[in-house]
N, C-alpha and C positions, 0 to 999 in steps of 0.2 A: 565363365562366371568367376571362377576361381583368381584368374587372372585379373579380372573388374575389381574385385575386391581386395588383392593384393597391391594393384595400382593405388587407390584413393585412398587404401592406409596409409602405404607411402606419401602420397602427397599429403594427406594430413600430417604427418609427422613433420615433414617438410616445413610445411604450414606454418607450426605450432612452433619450433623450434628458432625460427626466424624476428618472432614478435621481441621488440624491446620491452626490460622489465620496469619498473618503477627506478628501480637505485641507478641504470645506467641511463635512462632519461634524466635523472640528476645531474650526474655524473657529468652529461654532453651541454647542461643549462650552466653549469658551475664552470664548464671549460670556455665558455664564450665569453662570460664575467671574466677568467683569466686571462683572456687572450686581447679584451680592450684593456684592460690594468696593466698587461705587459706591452701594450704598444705606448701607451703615457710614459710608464718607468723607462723606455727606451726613447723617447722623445728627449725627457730629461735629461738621461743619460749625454744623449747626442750634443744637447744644448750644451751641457757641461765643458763635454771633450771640445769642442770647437769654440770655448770660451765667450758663448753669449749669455750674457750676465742677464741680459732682460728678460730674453724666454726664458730663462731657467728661473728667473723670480715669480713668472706669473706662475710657476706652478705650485706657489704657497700660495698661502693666506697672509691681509696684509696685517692680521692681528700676531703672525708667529712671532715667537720670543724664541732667540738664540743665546744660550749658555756656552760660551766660552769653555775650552778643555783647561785656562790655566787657573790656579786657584786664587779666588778672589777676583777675578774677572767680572765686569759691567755685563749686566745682561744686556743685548742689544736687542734693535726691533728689524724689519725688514728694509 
């Protein structure tokens, strides 16, 4: 009996100890969102390195505005 009882606490403990909490169910829903956003940024990335200019545009919008680094520079559009 003693033993029966010894058992099923253990596997309670077992049990219990194994369930995911709230913050690391976040945690795992947060890293999915990270992991399609870093496959995009590496798409781009890719497009850049290998100089296609076309895929690397669809990944703006075609309303962006580029400011120039020099001073007094034309804003341009895409």
């Amino acid at each position: 009996m003693k033993k029966l009882v010894t058992l099923s606490a253990l596997i309670g403990l077992l049990l219990s100890c194994n369930q995911k909490t709230k913050e690391q169910l976040q945690i795992e829903e947060a890293m999915v969102i990270y992991n399609q956003n870093a496959e995009v940024v590496h798409a781009l990335f890719d497009a850049i390195e290998n100089e296609d200019l076309e895929t690397a545009a669809s990944f703006f919008a075609e309303e962006i505005k580029f400011n120039p680094p020099a001073y007094g520079g034309n804003v341009l559009d895409k």
